[in-house]
C-alpha positions in Angstrom: 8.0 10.9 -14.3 10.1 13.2 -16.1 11.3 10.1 -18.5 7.6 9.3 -18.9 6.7 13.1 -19.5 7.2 13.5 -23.3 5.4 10.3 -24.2 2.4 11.4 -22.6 1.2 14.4 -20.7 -0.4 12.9 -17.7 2.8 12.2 -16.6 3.6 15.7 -16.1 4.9 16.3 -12.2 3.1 18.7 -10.5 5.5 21.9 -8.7 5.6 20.1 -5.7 5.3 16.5 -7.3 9.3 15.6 -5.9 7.7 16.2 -1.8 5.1 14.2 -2.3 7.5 11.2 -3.8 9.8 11.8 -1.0 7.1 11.8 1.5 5.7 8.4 -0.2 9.4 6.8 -0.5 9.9 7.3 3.0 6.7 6.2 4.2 7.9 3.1 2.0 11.3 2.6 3.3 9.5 2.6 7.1 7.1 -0.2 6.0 8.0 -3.4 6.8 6.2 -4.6 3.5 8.3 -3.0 1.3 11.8 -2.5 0.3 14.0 -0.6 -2.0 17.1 -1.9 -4.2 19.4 0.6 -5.3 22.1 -0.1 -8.0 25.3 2.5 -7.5 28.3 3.1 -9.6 31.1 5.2 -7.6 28.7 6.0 -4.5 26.2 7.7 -6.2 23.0 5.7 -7.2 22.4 5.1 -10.9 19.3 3.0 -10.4 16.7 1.6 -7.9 13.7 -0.6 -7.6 10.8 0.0 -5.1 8.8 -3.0 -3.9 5.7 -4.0 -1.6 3.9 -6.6 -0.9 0.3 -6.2 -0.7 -3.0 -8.4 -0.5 -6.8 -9.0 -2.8 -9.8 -8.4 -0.9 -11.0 -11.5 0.5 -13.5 -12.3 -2.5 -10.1 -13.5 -4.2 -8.6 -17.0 -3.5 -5.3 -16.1 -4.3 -4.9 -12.8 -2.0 -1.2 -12.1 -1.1 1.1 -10.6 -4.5 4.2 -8.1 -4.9 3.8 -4.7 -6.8 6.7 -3.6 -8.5 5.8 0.5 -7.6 9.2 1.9 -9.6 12.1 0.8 -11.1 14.4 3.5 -13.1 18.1 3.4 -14.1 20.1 6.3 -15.4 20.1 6.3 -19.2 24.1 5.8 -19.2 24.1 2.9 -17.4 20.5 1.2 -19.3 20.8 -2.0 -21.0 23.9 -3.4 -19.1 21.6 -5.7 -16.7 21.0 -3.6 -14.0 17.4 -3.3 -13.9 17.5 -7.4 -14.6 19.6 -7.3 -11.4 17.4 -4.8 -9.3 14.3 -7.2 -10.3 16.1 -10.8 -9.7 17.0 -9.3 -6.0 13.0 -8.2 -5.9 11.6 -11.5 -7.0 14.1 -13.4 -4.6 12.8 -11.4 -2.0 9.0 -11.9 -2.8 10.2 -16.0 -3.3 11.6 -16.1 0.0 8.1 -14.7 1.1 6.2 -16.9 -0.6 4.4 -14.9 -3.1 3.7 -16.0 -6.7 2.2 -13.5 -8.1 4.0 -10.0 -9.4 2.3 -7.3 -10.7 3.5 -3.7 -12.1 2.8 -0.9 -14.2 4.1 0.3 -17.0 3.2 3.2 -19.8 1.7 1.8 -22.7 3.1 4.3 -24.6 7.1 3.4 -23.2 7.8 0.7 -25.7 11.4 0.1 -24.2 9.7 -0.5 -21.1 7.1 -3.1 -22.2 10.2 -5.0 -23.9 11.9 -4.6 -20.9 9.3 -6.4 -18.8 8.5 -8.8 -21.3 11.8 -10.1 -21.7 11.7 -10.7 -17.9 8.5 -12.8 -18.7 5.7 -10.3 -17.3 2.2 -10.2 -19.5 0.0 -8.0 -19.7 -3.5 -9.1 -17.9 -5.4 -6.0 -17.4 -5.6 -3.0 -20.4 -6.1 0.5 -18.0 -8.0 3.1 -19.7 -9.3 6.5 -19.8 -11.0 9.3 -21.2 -9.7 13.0 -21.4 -13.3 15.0 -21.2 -12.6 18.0 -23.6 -15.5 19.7 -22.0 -13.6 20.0 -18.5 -10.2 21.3 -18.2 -7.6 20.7 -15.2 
């Protein structure tokens, strides 16, 4: 979130924002769903990626996919093939379970993102949008 802060404001962590991750990232790591990659350089972690598998309501033929929920590396070590690492061990793990289909999200505003994930073939299917209502504030 704080990368994603200054390219748009609704990124903005709340006070207490860094409980409520750690709250949801353990809740993750206890799932048997889900799974976490880290990438470390000299026993301290430089990146991760946060995975889980999840399923379609039953109106869809195709239920079962993979959401990519996070994947961040530390500026220094961006654009050496980490992140490419962190995702191939994701996808093998989401192969080995069968699933096909891989979704995420990224900022549409976080161009190096987008390339990122492109490059990795991903493609956008959905376009999320919203409305800021100058009439109501908070």
């Amino acid at each position: 979130m704080d990368f994603h802060c200054h390219l748009d404001r609704h990124h903005q962590k709340a006070d207490d924002g860094g409980d409520h991750f750690a709250a949801f990232l353990r809740a993750q790591l206890a799932a048997d769903d889900a799974r976490l990659w880290v990438g470390e350089h000299h026993l301290t972690i430089v990146g991760y990626c946060l995975v889980r598998l999840s399923q379609r309501p039953p109106v869809f033929e195709d239920r079962s996919y993979a959401e990519i929920l996070d994947l961040a590396v530390e500026e220094p070590y961006r654009r050496c093939g980490l992140g490419t690492a962190l995702v191939t061990e994701a996808q093998g793990w989401f192969e080995s379970r069968g699933i096909r289909r891989v979704e995420l999200r990224v900022s549409a505003y976080n161009e190096g993102g987008l390339a990122f994930w492109r490059k990795l073939g991903y493609q956008s299917y959905l376009e999320v949008m919203y409305r800021d209502d100058p009439q109501r504030s908070g």
